[in-house]
C-alpha atoms as one frame of an Amber mdcrd trajectory, in Angstrom:
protein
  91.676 120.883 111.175  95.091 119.575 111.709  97.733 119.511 109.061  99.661
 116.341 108.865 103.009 118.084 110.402 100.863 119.238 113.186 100.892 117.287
 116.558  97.692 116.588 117.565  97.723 117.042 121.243  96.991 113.937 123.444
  94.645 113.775 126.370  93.388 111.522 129.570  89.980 109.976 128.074  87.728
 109.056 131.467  86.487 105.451 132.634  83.241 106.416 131.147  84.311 107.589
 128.055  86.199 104.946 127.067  83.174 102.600 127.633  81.106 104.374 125.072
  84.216 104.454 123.146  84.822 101.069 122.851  80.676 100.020 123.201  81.446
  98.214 126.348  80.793  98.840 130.023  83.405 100.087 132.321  83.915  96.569
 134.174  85.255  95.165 130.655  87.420  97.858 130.545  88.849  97.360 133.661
  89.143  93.314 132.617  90.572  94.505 129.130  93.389  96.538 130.884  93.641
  93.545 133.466  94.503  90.661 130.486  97.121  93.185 128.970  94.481  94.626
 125.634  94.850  98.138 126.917  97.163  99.717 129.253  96.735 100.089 132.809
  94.407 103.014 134.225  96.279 106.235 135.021  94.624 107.753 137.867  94.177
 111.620 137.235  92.809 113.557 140.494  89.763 110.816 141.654  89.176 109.978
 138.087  91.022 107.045 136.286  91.347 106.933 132.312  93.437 105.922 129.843
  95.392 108.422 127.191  93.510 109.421 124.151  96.141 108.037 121.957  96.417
 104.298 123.611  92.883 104.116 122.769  92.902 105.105 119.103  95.866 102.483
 118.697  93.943  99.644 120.172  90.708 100.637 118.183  93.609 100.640 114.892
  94.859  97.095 116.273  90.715  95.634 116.274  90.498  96.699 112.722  93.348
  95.845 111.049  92.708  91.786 113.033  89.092  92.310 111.292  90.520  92.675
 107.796  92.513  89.433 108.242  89.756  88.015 108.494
């Protein structure tokens, strides 16, 4: 469990991943990082992803538009 001065390290989340993250299919994540919602694809070996961290924030960013709402 981290303590709130400890960094929590940051890692490359994978295409597929981020789907089931986000409950989407990998095609609308490639279109979400196309309009500008998420940041491009980082391409890590053969795999593409995007960092753990950029992820979180835009999951942050959906809720905090829901509770405008």
């Amino acid at each position: 469990m981290n303590s709130e001065g400890e960094k929590k390290l940051d890692r490359v989340m994978r295409l597929p991943e981020i789907a089931v993250s986000l409950g989407v299919c990998e095609r609308s994540v490639r279109r979400m990082t196309d309009r500008g919602e998420l940041p491009r694809l980082v391409r890590v070996g053969r795999a593409v992803g995007l960092m753990q961290s950029d992820i979180e924030a835009f999951l942050e960013r959906m809720r905090e538009q829901r509770s405008k709402i």
